[in-house]
VOGU-3710 file (C-alpha; in Angstrom, 3 decimals, decimal comma):
1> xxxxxxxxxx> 15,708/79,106/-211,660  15,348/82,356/-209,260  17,886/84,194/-208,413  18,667/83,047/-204,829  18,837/79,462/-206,559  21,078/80,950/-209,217  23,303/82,140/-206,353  22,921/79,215/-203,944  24,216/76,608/-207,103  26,940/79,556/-207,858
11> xxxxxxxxxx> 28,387/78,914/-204,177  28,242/75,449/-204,782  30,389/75,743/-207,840  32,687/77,776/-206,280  33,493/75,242/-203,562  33,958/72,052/-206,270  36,316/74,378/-208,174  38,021/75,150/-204,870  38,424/71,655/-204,287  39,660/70,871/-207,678
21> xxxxxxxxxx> 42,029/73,830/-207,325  43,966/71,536/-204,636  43,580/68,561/-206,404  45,278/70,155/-209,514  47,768/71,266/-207,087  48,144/68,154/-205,600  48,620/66,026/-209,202  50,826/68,735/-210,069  53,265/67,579/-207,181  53,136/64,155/-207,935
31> xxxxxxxxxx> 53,730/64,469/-211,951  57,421/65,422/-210,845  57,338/68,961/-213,127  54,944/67,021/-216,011  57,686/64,154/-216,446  55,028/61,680/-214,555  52,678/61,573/-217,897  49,627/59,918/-215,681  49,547/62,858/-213,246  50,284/65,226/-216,133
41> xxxxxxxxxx> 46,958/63,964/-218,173  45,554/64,510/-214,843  46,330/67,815/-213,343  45,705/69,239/-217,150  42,016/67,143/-217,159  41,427/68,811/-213,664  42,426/72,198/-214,821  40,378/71,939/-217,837  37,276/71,078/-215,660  37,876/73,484/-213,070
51> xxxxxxxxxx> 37,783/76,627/-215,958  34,818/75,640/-217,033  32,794/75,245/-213,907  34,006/78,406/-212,973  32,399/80,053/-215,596  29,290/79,496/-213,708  29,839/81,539/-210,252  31,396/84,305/-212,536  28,539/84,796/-214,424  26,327/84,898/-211,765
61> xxxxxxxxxx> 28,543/86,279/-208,828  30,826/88,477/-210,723  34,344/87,873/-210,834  35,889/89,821/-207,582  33,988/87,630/-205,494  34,122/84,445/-207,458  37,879/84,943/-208,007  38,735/85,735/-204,488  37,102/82,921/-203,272  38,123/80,488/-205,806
71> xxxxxxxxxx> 41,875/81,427/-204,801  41,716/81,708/-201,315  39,638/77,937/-201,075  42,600/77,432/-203,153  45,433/78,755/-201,414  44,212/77,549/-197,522  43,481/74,153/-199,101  46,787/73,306/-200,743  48,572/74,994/-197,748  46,694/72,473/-195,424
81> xxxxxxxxxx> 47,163/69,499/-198,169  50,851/70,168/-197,669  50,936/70,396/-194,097  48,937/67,403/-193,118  49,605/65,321/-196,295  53,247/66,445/-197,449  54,780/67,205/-193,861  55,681/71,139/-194,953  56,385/72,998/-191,972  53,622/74,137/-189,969
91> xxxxxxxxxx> 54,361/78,216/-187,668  51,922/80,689/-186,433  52,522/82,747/-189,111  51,358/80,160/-191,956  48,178/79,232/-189,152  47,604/83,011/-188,912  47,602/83,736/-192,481  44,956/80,641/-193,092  42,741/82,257/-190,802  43,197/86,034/-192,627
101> xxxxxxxxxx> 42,442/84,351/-195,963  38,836/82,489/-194,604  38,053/85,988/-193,112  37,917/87,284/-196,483  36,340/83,980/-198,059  33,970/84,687/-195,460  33,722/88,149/-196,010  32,879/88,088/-199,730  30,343/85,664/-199,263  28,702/88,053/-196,480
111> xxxxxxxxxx> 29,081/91,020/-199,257  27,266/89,155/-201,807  24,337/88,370/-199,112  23,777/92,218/-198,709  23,609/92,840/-202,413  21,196/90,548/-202,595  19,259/91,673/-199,888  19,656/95,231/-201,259  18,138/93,935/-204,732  15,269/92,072/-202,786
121> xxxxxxxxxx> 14,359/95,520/-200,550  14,064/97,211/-203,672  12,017/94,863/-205,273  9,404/94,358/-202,114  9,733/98,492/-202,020  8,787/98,452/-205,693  5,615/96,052/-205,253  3,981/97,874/-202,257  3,905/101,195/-204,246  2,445/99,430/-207,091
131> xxxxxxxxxx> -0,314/98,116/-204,313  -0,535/101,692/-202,855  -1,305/103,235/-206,659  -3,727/100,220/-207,142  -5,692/101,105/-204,422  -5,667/104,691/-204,934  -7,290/104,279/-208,484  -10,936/104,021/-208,804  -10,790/101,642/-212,036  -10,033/98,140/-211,105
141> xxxxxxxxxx> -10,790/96,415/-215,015  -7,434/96,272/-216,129  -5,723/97,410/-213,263  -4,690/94,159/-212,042  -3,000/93,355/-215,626  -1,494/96,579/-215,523  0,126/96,332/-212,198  1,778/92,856/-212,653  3,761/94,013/-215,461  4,931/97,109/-213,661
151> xxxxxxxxxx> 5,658/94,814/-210,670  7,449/92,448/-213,417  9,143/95,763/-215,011  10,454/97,293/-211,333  11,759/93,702/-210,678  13,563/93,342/-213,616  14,733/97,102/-212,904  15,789/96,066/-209,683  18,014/93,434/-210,872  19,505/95,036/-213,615
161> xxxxxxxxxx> 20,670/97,844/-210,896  21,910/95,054/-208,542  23,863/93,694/-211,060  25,273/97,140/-212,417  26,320/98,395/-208,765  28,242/94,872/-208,487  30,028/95,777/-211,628  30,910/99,255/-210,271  32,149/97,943/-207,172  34,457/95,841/-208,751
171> xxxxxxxx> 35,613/98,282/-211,096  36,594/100,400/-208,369  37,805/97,603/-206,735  40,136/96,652/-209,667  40,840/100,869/-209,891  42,012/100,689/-206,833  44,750/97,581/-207,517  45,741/99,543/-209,830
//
């Protein structure tokens, strides 16, 4: 699996466990504090499921943007749940605040596009020099061998530096909570 599959099943993982977040939520309410032992087995089954899947986007995402997202699906959905489906009051404020939290949902997805178009740049950058050196060398035997596993090498490179800047943003990210 590439790595914009990697990231495009990643999303999708991170909208089931959004989903099950409010379903948790939901069976949560109804087990009457866990004294309602169906809905108890339930919300515990769904929590259970919804750890592991999130394993998935964290690995691949990194776990500022998986984390964020996973709570704010979380938070807008059981807020809406309990508006629509549990008649909780309903103010501009609470509307206002749903909207904030999607603008960051949103947001972190659009972040995680531009890493991955950084990592991509860097790779295409990485290929056309190796085609610039190839043609600049008089020897073509082995060249061709030898260039594909630089090109492999400077995309591997290229990942590995995506994936380390990620982890430096969120350590400063977490830094800064601090």
């Amino acid at each position: 699996m590439d790595l914009a599959q990697k990231h495009a099943v990643s999303w999708l993982f991170l909208l089931v466990c959004g989903v099950l977040e409010v379903l948790w939520a939901y069976t949560m309410k109804l087990s009457h504090g866990f004294t309602v032992p169906l809905y108890t087995a339930i919300t515990i089954a769904i929590l259970a499921a919804n750890l592991f899947l999130l394993e998935k986007p964290v690995s691949v995402l990194g776990i500022g943007v998986s984390y964020g997202v996973f709570t704010g699906l979380g938070i807008v959905g059981t807020t809406l749940v309990g508006i629509i489906g549990l008649g909780e009051s309903i103010s501009a404020l609470k509307i206002a605040s749903i909207a904030i939290l999607m603008i960051g949902v949103i947001g972190l997805k659009y972040c995680d596009s531009q890493e991955a178009k950084q990592a991509v740049a860097q790779m295409a950058n990485a290929y056309n020099e190796q085609l610039r050196q190839q043609k600049s060398q008089s020897d073509s035997g082995h060249q061709e061998a030898r260039t594909q596993t630089s090109v492999d090498g400077s995309f591997k490179e290229a990942c590995t530096q995506a994936s380390q800047t990620r982890r430096d943003n969120e350590q400063a990210q977490s830094g800064d909570a601090q």
